[in-house]
N, C-alpha and C positions, 0 to 999 in steps of 0.2 A: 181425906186430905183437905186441906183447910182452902179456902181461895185467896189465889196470889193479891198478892196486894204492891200496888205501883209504886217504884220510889221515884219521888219526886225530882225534880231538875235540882233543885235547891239540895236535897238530900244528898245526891250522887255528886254533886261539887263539894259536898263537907263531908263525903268521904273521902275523895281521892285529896283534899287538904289535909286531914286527917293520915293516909297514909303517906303523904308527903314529907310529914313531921316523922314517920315512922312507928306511927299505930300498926298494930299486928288487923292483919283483915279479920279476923275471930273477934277479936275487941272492937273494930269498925262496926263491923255486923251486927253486936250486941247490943252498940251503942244505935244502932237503928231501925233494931227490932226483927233485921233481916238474918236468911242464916248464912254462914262466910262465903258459903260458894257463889251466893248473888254481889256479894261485893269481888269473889274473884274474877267475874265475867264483867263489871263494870271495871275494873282493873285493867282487865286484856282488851277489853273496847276503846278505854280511853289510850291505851299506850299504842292503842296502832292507830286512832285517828284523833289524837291530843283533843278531844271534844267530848263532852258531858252529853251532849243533845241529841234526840233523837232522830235518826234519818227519815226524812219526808216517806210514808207508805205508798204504793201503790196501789192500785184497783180505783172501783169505782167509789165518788165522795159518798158519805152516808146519804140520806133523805132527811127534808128538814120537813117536816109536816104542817100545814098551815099557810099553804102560797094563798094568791091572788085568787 
């Protein structure tokens, strides 16, 4: 299986524009290299919280290497 690869903030707002106009998600998806079902779960994401963005993670922040 290949590794996921991130759609971008940018991406996912010129999807959901794109089905707005009434692009098919199979053709959204094509046109962004992704397969439909990722555009369907960006689809059900944005219709339940009208936002593109990703919700703030929890845990611990990463480690940034190289303090003081």
């Amino acid at each position: 299986m290949p590794p996921r690869q991130k759609v971008t903030t940018f991406n996912k707002a010129r999807a959901i524009a794109w089905l707005q106009d009434g692009v098919s998600k199979r053709e959204v998806g094509r046109r962004l290299g992704v397969s439909h079902s990722v555009v369907v779960r960006l689809h059900q994401k944005f219709q339940a919280t009208n936002s593109v963005l990703e919700r703030p993670k929890s845990g611990r922040p990463g480690f940034v290497k190289g303090g003081p």
